[in-house]
MILUMDREN-992381 format. One record per residue (C-alpha): residue number from 0; residue in three letters; chain; x, y, z. Coordinates in steps of 0.001 Angstrom, whole numbers, plus 500000, padded with zeros to 6 digits. Layout:
<recs>
(rec NUM, 'ala', 'A', (X, Y, Z))
...
</recs>
This chain:
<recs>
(rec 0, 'unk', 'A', (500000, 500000, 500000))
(rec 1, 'unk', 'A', (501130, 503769, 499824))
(rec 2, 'unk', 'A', (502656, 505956, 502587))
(rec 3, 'unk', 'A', (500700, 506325, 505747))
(rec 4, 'unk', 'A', (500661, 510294, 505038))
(rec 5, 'unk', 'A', (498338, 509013, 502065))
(rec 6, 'unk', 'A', (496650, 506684, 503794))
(rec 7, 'unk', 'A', (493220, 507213, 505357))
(rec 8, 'unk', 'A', (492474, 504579, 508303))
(rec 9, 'unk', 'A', (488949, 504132, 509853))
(rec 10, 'unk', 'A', (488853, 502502, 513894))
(rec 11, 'unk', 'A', (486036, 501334, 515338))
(rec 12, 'unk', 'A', (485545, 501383, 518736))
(rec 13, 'unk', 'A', (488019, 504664, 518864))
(rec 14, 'unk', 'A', (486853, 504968, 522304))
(rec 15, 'unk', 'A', (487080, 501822, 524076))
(rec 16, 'unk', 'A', (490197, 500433, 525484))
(rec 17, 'unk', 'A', (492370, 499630, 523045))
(rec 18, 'unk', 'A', (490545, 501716, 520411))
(rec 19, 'unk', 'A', (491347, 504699, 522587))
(rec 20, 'unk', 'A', (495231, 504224, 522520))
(rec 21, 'unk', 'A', (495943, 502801, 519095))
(rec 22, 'unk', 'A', (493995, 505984, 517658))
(rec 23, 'unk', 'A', (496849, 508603, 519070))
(rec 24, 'unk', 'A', (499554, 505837, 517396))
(rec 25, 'unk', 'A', (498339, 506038, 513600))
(rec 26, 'unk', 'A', (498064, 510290, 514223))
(rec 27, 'unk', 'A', (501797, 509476, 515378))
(rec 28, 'unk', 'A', (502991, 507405, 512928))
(rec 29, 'unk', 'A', (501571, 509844, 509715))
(rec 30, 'unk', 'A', (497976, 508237, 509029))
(rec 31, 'unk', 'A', (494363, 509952, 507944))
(rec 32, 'unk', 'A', (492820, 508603, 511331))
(rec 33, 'unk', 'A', (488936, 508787, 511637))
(rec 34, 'unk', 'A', (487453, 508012, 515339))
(rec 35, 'unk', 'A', (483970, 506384, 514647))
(rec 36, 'unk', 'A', (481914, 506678, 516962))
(rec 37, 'unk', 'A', (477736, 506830, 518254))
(rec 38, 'unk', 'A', (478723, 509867, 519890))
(rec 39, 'unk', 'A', (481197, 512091, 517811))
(rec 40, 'unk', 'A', (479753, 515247, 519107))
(rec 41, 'unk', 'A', (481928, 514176, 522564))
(rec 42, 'unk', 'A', (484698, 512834, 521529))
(rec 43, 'unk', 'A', (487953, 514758, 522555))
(rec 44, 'unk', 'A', (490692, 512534, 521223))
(rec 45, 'unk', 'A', (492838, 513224, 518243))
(rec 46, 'unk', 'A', (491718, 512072, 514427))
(rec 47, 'unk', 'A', (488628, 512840, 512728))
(rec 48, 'unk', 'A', (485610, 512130, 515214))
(rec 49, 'unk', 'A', (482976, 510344, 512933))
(rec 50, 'unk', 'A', (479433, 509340, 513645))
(rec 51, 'unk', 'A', (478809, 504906, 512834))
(rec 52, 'unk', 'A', (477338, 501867, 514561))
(rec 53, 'unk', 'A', (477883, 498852, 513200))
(rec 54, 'unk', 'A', (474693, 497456, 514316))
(rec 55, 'unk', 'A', (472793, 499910, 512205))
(rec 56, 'unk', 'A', (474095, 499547, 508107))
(rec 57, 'unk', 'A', (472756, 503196, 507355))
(rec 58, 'unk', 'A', (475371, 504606, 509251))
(rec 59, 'unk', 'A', (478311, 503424, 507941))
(rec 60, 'unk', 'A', (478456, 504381, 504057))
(rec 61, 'unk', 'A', (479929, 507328, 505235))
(rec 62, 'unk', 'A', (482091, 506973, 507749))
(rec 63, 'unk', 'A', (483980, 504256, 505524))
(rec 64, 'unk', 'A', (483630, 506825, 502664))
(rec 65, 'unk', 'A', (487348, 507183, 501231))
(rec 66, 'unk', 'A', (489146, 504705, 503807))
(rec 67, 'unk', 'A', (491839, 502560, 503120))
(rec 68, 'unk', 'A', (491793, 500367, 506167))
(rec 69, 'unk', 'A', (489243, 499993, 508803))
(rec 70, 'unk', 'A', (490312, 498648, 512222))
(rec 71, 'unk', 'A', (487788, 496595, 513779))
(rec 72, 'unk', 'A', (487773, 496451, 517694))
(rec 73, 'unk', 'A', (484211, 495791, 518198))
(rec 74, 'unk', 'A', (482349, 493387, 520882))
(rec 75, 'unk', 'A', (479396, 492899, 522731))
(rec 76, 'unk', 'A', (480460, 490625, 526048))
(rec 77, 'unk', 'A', (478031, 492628, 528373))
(rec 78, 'unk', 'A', (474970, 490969, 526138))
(rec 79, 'unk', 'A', (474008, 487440, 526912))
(rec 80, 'unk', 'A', (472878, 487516, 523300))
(rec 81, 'unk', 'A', (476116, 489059, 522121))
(rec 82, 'unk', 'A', (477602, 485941, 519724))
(rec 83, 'unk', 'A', (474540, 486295, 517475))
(rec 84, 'unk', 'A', (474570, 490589, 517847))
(rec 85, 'unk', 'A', (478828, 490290, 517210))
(rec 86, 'unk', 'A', (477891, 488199, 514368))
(rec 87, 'unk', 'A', (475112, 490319, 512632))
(rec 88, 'unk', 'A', (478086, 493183, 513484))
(rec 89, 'unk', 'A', (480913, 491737, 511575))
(rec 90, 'unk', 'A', (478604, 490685, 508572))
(rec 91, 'unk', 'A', (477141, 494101, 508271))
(rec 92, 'unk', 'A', (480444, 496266, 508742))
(rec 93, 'unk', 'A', (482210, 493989, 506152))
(rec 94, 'unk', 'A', (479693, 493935, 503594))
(rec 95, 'unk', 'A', (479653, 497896, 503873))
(rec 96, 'unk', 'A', (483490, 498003, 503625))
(rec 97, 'unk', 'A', (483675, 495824, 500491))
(rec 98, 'unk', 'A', (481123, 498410, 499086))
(rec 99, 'unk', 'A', (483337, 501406, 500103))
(rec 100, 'unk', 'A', (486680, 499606, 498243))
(rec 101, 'unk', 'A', (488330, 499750, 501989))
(rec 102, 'unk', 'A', (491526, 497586, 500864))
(rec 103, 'unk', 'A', (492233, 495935, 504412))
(rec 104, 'unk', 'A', (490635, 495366, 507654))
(rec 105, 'unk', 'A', (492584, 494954, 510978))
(rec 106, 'unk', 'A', (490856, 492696, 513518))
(rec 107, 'unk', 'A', (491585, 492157, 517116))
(rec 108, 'unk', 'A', (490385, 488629, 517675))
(rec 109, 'unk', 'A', (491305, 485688, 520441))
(rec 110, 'unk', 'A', (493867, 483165, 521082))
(rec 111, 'unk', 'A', (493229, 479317, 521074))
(rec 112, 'unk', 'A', (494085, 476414, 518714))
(rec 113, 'unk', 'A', (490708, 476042, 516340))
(rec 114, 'unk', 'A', (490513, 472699, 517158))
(rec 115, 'unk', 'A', (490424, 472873, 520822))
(rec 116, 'unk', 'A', (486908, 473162, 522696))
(rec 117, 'unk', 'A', (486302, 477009, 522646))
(rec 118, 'unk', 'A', (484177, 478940, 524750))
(rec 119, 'unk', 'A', (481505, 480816, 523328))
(rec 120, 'unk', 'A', (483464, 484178, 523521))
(rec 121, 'unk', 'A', (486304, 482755, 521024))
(rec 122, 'unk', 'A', (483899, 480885, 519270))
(rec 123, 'unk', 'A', (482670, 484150, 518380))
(rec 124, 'unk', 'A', (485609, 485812, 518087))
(rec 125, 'unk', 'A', (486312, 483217, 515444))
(rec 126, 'unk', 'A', (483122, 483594, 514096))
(rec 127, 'unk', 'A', (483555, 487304, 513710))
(rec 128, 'unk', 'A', (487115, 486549, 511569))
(rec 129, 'unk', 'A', (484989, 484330, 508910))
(rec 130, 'unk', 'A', (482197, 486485, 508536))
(rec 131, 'unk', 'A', (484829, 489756, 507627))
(rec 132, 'unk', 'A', (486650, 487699, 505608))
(rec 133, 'unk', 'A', (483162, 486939, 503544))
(rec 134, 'unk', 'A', (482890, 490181, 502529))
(rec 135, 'unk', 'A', (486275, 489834, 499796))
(rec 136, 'unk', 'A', (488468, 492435, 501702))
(rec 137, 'unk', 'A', (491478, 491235, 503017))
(rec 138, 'unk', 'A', (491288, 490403, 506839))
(rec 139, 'unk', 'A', (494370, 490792, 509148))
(rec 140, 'unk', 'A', (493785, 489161, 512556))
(rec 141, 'unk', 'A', (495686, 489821, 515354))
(rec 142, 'unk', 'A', (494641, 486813, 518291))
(rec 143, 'unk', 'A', (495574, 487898, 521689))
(rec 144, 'unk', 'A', (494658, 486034, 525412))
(rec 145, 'unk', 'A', (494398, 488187, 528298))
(rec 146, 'unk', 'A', (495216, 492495, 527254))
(rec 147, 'unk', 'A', (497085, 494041, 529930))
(rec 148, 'unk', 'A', (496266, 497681, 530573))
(rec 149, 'unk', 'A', (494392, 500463, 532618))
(rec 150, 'unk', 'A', (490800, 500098, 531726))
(rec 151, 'unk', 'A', (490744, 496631, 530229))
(rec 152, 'unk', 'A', (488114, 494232, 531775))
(rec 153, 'unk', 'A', (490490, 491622, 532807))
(rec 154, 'unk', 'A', (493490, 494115, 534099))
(rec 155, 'unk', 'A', (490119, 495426, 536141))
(rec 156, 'unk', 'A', (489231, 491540, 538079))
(rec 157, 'unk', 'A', (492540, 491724, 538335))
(rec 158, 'unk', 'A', (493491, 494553, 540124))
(rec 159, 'unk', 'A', (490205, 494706, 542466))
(rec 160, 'unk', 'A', (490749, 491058, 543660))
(rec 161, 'unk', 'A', (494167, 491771, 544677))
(rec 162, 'unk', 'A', (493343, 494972, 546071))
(rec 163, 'unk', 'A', (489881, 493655, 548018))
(rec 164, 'unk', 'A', (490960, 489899, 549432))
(rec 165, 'unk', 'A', (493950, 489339, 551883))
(rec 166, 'unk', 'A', (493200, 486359, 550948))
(rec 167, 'unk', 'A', (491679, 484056, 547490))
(rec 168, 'unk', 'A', (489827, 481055, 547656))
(rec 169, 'unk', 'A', (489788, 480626, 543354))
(rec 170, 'unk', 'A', (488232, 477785, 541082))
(rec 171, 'unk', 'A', (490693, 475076, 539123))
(rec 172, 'unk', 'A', (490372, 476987, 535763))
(rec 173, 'unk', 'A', (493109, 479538, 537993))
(rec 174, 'unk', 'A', (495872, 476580, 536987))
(rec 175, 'unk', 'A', (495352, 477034, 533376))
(rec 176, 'unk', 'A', (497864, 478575, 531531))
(rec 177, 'unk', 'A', (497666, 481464, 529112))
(rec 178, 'unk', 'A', (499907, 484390, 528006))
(rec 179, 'unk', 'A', (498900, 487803, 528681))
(rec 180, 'unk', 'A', (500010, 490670, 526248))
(rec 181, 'unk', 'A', (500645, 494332, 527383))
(rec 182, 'unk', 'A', (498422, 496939, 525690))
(rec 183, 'unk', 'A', (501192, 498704, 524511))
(rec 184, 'unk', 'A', (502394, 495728, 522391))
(rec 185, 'unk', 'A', (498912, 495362, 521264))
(rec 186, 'unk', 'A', (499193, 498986, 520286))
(rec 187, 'unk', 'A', (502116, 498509, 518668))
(rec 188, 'unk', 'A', (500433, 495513, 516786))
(rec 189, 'unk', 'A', (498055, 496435, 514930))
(rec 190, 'unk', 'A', (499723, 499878, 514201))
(rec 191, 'unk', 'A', (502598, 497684, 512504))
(rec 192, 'unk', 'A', (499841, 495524, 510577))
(rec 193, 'unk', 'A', (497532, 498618, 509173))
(rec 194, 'unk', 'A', (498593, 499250, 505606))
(rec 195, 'unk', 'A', (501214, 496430, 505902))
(rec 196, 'unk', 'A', (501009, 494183, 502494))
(rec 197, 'unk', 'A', (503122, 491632, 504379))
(rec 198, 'unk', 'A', (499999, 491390, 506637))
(rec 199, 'unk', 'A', (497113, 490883, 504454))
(rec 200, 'unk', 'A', (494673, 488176, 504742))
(rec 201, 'unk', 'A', (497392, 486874, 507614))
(rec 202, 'unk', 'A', (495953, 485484, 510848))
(rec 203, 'unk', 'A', (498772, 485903, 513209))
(rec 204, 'unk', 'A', (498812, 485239, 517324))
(rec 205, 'unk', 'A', (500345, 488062, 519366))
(rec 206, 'unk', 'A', (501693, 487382, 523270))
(rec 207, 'unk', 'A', (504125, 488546, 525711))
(rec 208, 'unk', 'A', (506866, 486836, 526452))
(rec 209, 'unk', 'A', (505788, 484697, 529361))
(rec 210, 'unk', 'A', (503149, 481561, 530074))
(rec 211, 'unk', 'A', (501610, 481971, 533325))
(rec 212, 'unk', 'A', (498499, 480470, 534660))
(rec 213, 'unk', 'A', (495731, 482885, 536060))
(rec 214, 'unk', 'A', (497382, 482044, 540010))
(rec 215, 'unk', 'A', (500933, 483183, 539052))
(rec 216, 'unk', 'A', (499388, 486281, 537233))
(rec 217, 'unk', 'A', (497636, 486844, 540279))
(rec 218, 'unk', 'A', (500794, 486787, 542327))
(rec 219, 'unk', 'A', (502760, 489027, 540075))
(rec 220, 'unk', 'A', (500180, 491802, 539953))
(rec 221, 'unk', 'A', (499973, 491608, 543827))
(rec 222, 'unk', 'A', (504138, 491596, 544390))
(rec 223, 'unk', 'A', (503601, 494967, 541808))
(rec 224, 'unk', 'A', (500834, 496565, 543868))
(rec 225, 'unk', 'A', (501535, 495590, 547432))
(rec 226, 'unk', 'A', (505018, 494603, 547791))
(rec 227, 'unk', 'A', (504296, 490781, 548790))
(rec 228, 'unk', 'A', (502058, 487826, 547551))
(rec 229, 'unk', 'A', (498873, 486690, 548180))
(rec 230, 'unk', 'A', (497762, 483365, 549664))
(rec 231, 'unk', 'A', (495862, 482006, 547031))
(rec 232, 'unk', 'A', (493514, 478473, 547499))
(rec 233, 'unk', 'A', (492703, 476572, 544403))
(rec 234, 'unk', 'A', (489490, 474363, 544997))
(rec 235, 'unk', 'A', (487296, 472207, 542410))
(rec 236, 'unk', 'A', (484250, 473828, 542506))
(rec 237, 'unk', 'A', (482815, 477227, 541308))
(rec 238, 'unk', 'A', (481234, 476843, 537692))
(rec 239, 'unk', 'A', (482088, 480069, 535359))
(rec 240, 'unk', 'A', (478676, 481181, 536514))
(rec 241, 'unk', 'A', (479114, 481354, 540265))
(rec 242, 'unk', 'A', (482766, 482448, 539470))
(rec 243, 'unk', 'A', (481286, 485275, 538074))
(rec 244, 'unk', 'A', (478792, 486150, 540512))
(rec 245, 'unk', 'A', (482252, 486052, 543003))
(rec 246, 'unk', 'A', (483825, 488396, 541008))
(rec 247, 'unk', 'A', (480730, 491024, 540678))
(rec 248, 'unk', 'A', (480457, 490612, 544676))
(rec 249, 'unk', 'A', (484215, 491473, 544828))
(rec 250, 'unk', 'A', (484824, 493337, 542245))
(rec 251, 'unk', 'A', (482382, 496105, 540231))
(rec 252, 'unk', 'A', (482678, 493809, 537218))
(rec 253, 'unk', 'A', (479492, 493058, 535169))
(rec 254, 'unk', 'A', (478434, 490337, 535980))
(rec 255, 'unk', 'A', (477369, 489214, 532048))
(rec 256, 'unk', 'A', (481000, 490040, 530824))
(rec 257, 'unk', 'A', (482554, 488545, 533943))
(rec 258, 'unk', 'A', (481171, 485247, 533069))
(rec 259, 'unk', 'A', (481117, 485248, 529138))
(rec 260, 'unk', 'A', (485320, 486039, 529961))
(rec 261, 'unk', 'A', (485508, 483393, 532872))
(rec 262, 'unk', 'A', (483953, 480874, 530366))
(rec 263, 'unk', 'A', (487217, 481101, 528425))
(rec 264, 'unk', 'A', (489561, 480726, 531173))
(rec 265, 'unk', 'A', (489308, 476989, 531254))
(rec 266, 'unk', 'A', (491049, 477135, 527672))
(rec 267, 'unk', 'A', (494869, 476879, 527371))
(rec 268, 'unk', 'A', (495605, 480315, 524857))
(rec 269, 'unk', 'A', (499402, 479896, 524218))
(rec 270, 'unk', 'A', (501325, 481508, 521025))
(rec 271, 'unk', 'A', (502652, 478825, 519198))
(rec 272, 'unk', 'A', (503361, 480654, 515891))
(rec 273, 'unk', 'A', (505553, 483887, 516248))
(rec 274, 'unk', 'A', (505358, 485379, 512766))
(rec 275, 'unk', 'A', (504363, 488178, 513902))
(rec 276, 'unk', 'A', (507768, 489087, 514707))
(rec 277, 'unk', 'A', (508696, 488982, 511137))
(rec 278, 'unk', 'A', (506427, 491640, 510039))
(rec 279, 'unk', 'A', (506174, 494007, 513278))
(rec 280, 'unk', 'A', (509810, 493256, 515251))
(rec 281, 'unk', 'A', (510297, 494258, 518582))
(rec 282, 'unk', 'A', (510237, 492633, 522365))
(rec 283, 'unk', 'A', (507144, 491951, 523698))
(rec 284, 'unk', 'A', (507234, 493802, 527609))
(rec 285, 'unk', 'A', (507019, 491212, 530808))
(rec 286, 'unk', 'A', (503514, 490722, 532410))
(rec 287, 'unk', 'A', (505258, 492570, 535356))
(rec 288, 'unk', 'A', (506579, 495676, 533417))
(rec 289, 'unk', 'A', (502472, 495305, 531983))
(rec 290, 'unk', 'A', (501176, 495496, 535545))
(rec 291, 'unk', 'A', (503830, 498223, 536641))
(rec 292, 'unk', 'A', (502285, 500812, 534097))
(rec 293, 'unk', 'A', (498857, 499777, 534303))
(rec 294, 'unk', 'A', (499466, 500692, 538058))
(rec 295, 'unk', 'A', (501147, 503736, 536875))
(rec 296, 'unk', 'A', (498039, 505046, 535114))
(rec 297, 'unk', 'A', (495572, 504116, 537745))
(rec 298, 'unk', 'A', (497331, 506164, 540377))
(rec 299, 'unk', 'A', (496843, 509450, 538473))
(rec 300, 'unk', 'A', (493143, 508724, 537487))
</recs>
């Protein structure tokens, strides 16, 4: 593709958490950005504020008007109904970018092996890569497990466990391993992949550069915040469903998202291909450098 300076680069979702940082990036790095939006009359980040919902088609003709590549960061885990709602999404917003001639979309999907049993969040997520793909524009997937950053839902459980319980009694899916990513990697990402021709119609799996099960994640973040580890029990019991109604008693974490992301913890989400690091080099930052600056920003909020 050309020069980012020529370049015009739609992200959806420009205020959530991820959206929110990777917007400032592409200004950075030379790109057209345009926020989209339901609410561009507020928005007070950098880019091009632009009004779209990609639950309603009529709104996105022109917001996609012109663009090059649209970013997708899109989800509904706060809806019980939200794998048939993400799917409607992704079919809609990639029909309406094939229409536009947008040459590449950037999607933040999840980690897991396709053949393994998969929760109903990364079935979606999964679900949401086909459907984009369907449309004829060229799809570059980024999977990720567990984002770490101020303002993501899991650094959020996270955080408030350590900082409400002395102690943790926690369910078995706390042994399972998985490999968090700091936002800033994720960041740096997807800003490598946008406009990339190395990248298109890749799938590629994006991690830091440790496995740790939920426990020793746990332990880390608590060394970070309070200068010692927790005592943590593991016991058999707890479902995802009264996991999550534990967490929304401890924590101020829906309850809805709390279990559709606890459903997925049972999974093993390990990188196991890392070409990613042929097309966007760099070292991923340690889940305790992650913590450190998601600590960082929480003190001066």
């Amino acid at each position: 593709m050309s020069e980012p300076s020529e370049q015009t680069v739609l992200v959806t979702g420009a205020t959530g958490f991820v959206g929110s940082k990777l917007v400032p990036e592409l200004v950075d790095r030379g790109f057209r950005v345009r926020a989209m939006t339901r609410h561009p009359d507020t928005y007070d980040g950098p880019g091009e504020p632009v009004a779209g919902d990609v639950s309603d088609p009529g709104t996105l003709a022109e917001p996609l008007d012109g663009v090059d590549v649209a970013v997708y960061l899109v989800h509904s885990l706060d809806d019980d109904d939200f794998e048939r709602k993400d799917a409607e999404a992704a079919r809609t917003f990639g029909l309406a970018a094939a229409a536009s001639g947008t040459r590449q979309i950037v999607y933040l999907g999840g980690l897991g092996k396709d053949g393994d049993h998969l929760s109903a969040h990364l079935r979606s997520r999964r679900e949401v890569e086909r459907l984009l793909a369907e449309s004829g524009v060229p799809v570059t997937v980024l999977r990720a497990a567990i984002v770490v950053g101020a303002g993501g839902i899991s650094w959020e459980m996270t955080r408030q466990l350590v900082k409400n319980l002395p102690a943790m009694v926690v369910p078995k899916w706390a042994a399972t391993r998985t490999q968090p990513i700091a936002l800033a990697d994720v960041v740096r990402y997807l800003a490598g992949v946008v406009g990339n021709d190395e990248a298109l119609g890749r799938t590629f799996e994006i991690g830091g550069p440790e496995v740790l099960s939920y426990v020793e994640m746990l332990q880390q973040a608590a060394e970070v915040m309070n200068g010692r580890r927790v005592p943590i029990v593991t016991v058999p019991v707890l479902t995802p469903k009264l996991s999550s109604y534990w967490i929304s008693f401890v924590t101020d974490v829906d309850t809805t998202t709390g279990r559709n992301l606890i459903d997925s913890m049972g999974t093993e989400v390990i990188v196991t291909d890392h070409a990613i690091r042929d097309v966007v080099p760099g070292e991923p930052l340690t889940y305790t450098e992650a913590v450190r600056r998601a600590v960082a920003v929480d003190s001066k909020a």
